[in-house]
C-alpha positions as CSV (number, residue, x, y, z in Angstrom):
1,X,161.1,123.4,18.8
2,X,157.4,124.7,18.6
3,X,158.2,127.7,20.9
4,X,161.3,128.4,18.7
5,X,159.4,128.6,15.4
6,X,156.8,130.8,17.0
7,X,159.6,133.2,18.2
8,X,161.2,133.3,15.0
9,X,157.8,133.6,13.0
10,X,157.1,136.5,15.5
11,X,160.6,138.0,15.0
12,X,160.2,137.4,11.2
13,X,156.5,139.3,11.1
14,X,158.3,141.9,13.1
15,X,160.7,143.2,10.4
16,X,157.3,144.2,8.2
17,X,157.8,147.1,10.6
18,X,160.2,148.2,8.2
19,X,158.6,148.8,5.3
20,X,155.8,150.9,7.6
21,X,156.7,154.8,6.6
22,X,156.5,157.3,8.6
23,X,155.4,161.0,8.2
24,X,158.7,162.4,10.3
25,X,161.7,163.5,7.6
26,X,165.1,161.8,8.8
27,X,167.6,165.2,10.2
28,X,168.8,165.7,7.0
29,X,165.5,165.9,5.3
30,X,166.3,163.1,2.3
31,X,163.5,161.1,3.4
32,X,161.1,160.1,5.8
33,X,162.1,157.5,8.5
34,X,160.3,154.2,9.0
35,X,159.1,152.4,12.4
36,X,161.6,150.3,12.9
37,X,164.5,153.6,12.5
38,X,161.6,155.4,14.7
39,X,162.0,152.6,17.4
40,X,166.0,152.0,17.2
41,X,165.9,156.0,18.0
42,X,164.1,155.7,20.7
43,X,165.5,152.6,22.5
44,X,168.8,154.9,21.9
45,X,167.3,157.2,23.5
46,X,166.2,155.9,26.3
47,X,169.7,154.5,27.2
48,X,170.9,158.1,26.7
49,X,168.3,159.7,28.3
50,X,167.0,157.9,31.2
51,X,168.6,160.2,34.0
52,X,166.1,162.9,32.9
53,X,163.3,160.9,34.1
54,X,161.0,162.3,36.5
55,X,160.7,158.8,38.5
56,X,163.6,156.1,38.4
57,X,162.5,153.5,35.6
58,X,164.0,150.7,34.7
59,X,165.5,151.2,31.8
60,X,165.7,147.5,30.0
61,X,162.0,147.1,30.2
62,X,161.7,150.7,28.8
63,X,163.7,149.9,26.0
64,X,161.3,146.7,25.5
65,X,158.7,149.0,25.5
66,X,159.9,151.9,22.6
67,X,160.9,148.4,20.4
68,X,157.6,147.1,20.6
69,X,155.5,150.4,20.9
70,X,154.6,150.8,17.1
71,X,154.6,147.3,15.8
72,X,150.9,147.4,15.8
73,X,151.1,149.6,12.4
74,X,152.3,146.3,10.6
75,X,148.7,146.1,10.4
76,X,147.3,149.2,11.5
77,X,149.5,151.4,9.3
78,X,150.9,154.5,10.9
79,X,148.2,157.1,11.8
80,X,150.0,160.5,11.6
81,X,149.8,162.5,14.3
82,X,147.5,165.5,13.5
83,X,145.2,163.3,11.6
84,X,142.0,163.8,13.0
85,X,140.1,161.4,11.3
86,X,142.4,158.6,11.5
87,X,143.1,158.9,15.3
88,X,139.8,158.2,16.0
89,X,139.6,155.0,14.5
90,X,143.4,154.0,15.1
91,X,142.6,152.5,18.8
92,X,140.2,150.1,17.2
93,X,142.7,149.3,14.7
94,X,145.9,148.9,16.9
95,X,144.1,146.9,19.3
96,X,142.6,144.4,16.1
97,X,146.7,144.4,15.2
98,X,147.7,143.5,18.7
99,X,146.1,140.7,19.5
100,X,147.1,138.9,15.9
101,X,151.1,140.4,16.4
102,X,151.6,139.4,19.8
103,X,149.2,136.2,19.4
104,X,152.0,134.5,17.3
105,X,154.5,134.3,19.7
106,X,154.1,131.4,22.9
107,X,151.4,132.2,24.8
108,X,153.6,133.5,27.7
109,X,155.9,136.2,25.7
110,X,153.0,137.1,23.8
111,X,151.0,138.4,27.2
112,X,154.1,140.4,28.6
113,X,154.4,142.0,25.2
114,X,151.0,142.8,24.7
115,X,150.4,143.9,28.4
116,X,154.0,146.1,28.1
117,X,152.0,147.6,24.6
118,X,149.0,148.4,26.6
119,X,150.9,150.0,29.2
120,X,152.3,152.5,27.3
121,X,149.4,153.2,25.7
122,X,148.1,153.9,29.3
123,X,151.2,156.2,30.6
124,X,150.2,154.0,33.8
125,X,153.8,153.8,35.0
126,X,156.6,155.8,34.9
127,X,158.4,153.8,32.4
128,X,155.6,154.2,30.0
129,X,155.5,158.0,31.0
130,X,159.5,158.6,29.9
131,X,158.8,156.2,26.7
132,X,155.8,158.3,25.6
133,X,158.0,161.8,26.3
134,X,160.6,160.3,24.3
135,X,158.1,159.0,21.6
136,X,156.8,163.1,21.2
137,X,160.2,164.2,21.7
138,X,162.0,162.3,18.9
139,X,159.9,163.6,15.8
140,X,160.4,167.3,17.5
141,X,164.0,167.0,17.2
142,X,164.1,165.4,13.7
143,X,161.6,168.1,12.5
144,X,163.2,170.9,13.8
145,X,166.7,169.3,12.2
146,X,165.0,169.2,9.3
147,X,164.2,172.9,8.8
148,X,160.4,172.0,10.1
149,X,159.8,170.2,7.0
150,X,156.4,168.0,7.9
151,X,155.0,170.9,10.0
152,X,155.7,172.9,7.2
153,X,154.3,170.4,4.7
154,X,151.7,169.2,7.0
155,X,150.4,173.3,7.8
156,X,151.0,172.2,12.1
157,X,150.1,174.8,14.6
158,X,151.5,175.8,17.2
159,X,148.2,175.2,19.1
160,X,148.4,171.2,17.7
161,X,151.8,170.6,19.1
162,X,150.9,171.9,22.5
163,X,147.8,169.9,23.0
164,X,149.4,166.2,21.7
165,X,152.2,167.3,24.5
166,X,149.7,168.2,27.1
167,X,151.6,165.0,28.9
168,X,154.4,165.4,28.1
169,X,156.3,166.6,30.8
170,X,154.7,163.6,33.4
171,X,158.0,161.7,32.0
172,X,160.5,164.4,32.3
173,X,159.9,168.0,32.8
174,X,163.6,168.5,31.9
175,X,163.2,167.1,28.5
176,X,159.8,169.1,27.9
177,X,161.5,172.1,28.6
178,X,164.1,171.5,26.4
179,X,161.6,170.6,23.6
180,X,160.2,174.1,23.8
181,X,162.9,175.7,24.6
182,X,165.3,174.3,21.4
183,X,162.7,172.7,18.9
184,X,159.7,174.8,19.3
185,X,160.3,178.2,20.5
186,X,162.9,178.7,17.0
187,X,160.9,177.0,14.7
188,X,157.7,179.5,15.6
189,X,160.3,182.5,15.2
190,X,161.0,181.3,12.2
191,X,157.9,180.4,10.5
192,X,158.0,176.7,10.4
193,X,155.2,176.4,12.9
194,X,152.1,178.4,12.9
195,X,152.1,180.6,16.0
196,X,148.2,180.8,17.1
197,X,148.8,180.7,20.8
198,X,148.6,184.4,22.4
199,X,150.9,184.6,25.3
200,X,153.5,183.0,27.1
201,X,153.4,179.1,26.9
């Protein structure tokens, strides 16, 4: 029965994830999404999406991973992605978060959760390498649904999206191109992104 509590106190702290806002506006820009939508999307996702992968993953443990990937901002609060100053301290923080999140469940889940978490944080394999392609992709396609409304709020470059996506395209040059080809490239045509990158990209 111990083992049971501690996965229900686990799965209990877990839905604090959905009161942890986000700065991505949902598609049809009434709101912004939360972490827990933010994940559900992503497991989706995956499922969907898997195919496009550069190497063959296995797709349950990636959906573990995209579940679990943010639940460190119960207590680390969601550091936005073209916030300098808070990305510099948001390791620190996330890895403070992830050792009293994942320390709640039995000692054995808790490990393979928190060792999944720190893979993806590594891209060391390539199922963290198609979750964190998906995890750039997903706030692309909702901003560019959403007329560009947090890069427009937000004053994003062109030059910032490039350089967080640097990696991108190690889990799925398919989907990268796609990003730029149907999120990007229209939303600089159209003002929503700040062009400052001469040439072809």
């Amino acid at each position: 029965m111990e083992r049971l509590e501690q996965q229900f106190r686990f799965a209990l702290e877990a839905d604090k994830e959905k009161k942890i806002g986000r700065q991505t506006w949902l598609s049809d820009g009434s709101r912004k999404e939360n972490d827990a939508e933010h994940a559900w999307h992503l497991a989706l996702m995956t499922i969907l999406l898997s195919e496009h992968a550069n190497e063959e993953i296995d797709v349950l443990k990636t959906v573990t991973m995209v579940l679990i990937h943010d639940i460190v901002e119960i207590d680390a609060g969601d550091t936005y992605a073209y916030d300098a100053a808070g990305q510099a301290t948001a390791h620190e923080r996330e890895q403070r978060a992830a050792e009293r999140l994942f320390g709640l469940l039995p000692e054995d889940q808790g490990q393979k959760l928190k060792a999944l978490w720190e893979e993806f944080e590594a891209r060391s394999t390539p199922e963290a390498r198609f979750a964190r392609t998906l995890d750039n992709c997903q706030p692309m396609m909702l901003n560019a649904a959403s007329d560009g409304k947090s890069w427009v709020e937000h004053e994003v470059r062109l030059s910032q999206v490039l350089k967080r996506n640097e990696k991108t395209a190690q889990g799925s040059e398919r989907i990268w191109e796609h990003m730029k080809r149907a999120y990007l490239k229209p939303n600089v045509e159209l003002g929503r992104l700040q062009d400052d990158v001469p040439g072809d990209w």
